[in-house]
NUMI-431868 format. One record per residue (C-alpha): x, y, z. Coordinates in steps of 0.05 Angstrom, whole numbers, padded with zeros to 5 digits, always signed. Layout:
N
XYZ/...
***
This chain:
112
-00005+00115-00273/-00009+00039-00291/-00058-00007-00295/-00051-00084-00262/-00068-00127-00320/-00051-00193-00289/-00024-00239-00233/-00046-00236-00158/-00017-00216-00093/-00001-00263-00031/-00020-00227+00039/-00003-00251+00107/-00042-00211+00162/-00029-00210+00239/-00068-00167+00290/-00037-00158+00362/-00064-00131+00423/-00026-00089+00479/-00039-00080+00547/-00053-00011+00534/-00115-00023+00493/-00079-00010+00425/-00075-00063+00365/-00021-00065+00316/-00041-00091+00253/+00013-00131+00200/+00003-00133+00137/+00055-00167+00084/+00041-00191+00021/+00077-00202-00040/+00067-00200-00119/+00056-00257-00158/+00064-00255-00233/+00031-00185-00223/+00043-00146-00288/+00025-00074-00306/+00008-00032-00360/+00031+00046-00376/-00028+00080-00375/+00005+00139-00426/+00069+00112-00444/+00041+00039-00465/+00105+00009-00435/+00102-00060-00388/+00126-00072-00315/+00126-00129-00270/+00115-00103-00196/+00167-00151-00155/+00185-00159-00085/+00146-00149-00023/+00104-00092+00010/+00087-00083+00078/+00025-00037+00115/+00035-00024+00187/-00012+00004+00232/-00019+00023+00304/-00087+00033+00332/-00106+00064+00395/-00177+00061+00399/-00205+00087+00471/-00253+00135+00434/-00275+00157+00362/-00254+00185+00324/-00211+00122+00299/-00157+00153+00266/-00104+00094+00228/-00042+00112+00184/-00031+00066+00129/+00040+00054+00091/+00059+00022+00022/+00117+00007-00028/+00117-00016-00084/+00159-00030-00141/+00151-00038-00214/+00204-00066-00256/+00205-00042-00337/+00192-00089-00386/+00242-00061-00442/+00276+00006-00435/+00242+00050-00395/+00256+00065-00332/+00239+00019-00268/+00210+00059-00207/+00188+00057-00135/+00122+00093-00105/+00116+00097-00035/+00045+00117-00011/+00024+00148+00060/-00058+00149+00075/-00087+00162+00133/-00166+00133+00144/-00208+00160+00200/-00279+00135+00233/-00326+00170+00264/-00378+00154+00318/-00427+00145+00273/-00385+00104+00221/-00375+00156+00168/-00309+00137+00141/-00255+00178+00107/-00185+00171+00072/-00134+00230+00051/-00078+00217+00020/-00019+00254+00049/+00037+00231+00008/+00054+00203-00056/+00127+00198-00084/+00150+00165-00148/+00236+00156-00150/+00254+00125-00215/+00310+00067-00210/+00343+00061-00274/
***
């Protein structure tokens, strides 16, 4: 786990509409000076390079159901190890506007 101690991130969104009815949200962004802090191990990373959320939304009837996708990658400091996390979370709406988010995956690949 690490903690974002400084710098911002850049986002560029775009919403489409099809002739079906569905949108397709864009989102890109990029970090800016972002650094990070080891939560156990103390060491520092600098998250670089871009991420990217894409989602496809049909919405003829509730509940709204949208998948959400993320990279990201942090870059060490000094000797440990750099690594990438990629995130998959679905959120879903209901009639009545009770929201809720799972989490269905969450992978870690270290990039020495």
């Amino acid at each position: 786990m690490i903690t974002i101690t400084s710098g911002s991130f850049q986002l560029i969104a775009s919403v489409t509409s099809d002739a079906a009815g569905g949108l397709h949200l864009d989102i890109r962004g990029s970090a800016q000076g972002v650094e990070a802090l080891g939560e156990t191990s103390g060491d520092m990373y600098r998250l670089s390079g871009d991420f990217w959320s894409e989602q496809s939304i049909r919405h003829t009837s509730y509940p709204l159901t949208v998948q959400l996708v993320e990279v990201h990658n942090a870059i060490s400091a000094g000797s440990a190890s750099n690594f990438s996390v990629h995130v998959v979370r679905h959120l879903t709406v209901t009639a009545q506007g009770d929201a809720t988010a799972t989490v269905d995956v969450v992978r870690a690949e270290c990039r020495s």
